[in-house]
C-alpha positions as CSV (number, residue, x, y, z in Angstrom):
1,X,0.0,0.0,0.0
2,X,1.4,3.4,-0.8
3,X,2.5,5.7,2.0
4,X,-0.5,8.2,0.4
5,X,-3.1,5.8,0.7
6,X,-2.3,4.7,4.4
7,X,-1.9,8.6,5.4
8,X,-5.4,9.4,3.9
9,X,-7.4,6.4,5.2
10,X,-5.6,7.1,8.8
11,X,-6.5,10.9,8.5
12,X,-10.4,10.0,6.8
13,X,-10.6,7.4,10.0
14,X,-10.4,9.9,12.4
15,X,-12.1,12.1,10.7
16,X,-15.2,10.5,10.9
17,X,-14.5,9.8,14.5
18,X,-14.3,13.4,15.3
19,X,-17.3,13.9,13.3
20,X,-19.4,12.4,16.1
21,X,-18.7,14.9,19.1
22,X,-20.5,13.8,22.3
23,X,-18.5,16.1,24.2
24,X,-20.1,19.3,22.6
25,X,-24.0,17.9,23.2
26,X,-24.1,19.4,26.8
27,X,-22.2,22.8,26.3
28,X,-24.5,25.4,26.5
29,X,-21.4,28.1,25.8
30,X,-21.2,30.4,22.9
31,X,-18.0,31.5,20.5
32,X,-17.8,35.1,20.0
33,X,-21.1,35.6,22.3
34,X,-23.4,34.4,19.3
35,X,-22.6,31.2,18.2
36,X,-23.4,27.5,20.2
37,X,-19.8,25.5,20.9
38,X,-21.2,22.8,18.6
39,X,-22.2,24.7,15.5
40,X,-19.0,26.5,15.7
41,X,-16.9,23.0,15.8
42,X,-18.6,21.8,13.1
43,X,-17.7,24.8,10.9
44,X,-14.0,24.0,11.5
45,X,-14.9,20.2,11.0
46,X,-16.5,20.9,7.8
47,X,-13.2,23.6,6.7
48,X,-10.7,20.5,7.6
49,X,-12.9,17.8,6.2
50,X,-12.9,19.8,2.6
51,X,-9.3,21.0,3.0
52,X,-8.1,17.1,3.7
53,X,-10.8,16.1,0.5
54,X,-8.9,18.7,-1.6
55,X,-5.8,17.8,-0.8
56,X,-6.5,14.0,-1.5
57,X,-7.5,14.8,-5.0
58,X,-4.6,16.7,-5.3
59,X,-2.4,14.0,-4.4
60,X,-4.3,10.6,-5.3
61,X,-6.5,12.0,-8.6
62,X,-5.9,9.7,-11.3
63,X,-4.1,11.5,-14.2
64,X,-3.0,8.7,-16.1
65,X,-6.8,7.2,-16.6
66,X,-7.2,11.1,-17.8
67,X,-4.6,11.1,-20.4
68,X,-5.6,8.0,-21.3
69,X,-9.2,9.3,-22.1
70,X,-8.1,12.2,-23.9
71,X,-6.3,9.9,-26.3
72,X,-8.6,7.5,-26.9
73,X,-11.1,10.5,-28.1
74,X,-9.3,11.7,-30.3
């Protein structure tokens, strides 16, 4: 397996681990006076989880299948 691969499925595993955050169901504070703990963690959830997503297609998109279907169009 590549080193890529194992990164990505170690960082998507705890990703969806942190997704579910039990700790934030009883905390009744608020971020910048306005906004409830949990909605504000999963607006910097959501910012990682698309970051990391961007990044993976950056690293593991499949160019070669993409060259390989421009040619065979032509």
């Amino acid at each position: 397996m590549k080193p890529a691969v194992l990164v990505s499925t170690i960082v998507f595993i705890v990703l969806a681990v942190l997704h579910q955050d039990v700790w934030n169901w009883d905390n009744a504070n608020l971020v910048f006076g306005f906004l409830p703990v949990g909605l504000a963690y999963h607006a910097a959830y959501s910012i990682v989880a698309a970051t990391f997503w961007a990044i993976v297609m950056k690293i593991a998109w499949p160019t070669r299948l993409e060259e390989w279907a421009d040619e065979s169009n032509d």
